[in-house]
C-alpha positions in Angstrom: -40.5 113.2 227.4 -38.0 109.9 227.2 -38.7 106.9 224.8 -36.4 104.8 227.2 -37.3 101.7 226.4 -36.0 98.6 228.7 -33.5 95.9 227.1 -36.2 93.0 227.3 -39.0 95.7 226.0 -36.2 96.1 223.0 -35.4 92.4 222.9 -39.3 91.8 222.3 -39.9 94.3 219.5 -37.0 93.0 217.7 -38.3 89.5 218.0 -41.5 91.2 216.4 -39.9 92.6 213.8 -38.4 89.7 212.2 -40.1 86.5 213.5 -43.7 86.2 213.2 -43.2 82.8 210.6 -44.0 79.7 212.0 -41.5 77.3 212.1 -43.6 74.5 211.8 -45.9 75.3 209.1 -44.9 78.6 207.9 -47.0 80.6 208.3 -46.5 84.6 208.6 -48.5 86.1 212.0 -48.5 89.9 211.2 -50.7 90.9 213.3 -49.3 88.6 216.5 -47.1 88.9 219.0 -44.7 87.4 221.1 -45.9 87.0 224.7 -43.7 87.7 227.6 -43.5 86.1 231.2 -41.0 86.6 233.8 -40.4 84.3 237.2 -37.8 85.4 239.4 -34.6 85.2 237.5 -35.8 83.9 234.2 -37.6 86.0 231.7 -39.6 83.6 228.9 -40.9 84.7 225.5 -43.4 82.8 223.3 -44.8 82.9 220.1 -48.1 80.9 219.4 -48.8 80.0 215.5 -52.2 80.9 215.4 -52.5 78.4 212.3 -51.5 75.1 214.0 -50.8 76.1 217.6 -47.1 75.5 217.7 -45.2 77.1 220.3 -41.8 78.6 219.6 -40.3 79.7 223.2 -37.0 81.7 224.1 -35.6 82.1 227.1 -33.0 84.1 229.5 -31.6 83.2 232.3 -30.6 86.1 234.3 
């Protein structure tokens, strides 16, 4: 069985890895997530602080 793994699937987990931490209040999400959307020939990933509701967002332009 293959563990092939898509680059944006690989992009996401390593967004997971290392940046649950709010940048506006600090806060560490360990249990969250980032949350990805795609729209034709943009792909968009967003972390909500689950503490104040900031949004951090990164996205790529295909």
């Amino acid at each position: 069985m293959s563990a092939y793994r898509s680059p944006f699937e690989r992009l996401r987990a390593k967004f997971e890895e290392s940046e649950l931490e709010c940048p506006q209040c600090g806060y560490f999400d360990g249990d969250g997530g980032w949350r990805v959307t795609t729209s034709g020939s943009r792909v968009q990933y967003q972390f909500v602080c689950p503490s104040c509701d900031a949004v951090e967002t990164r996205e790529l332009r295909l």
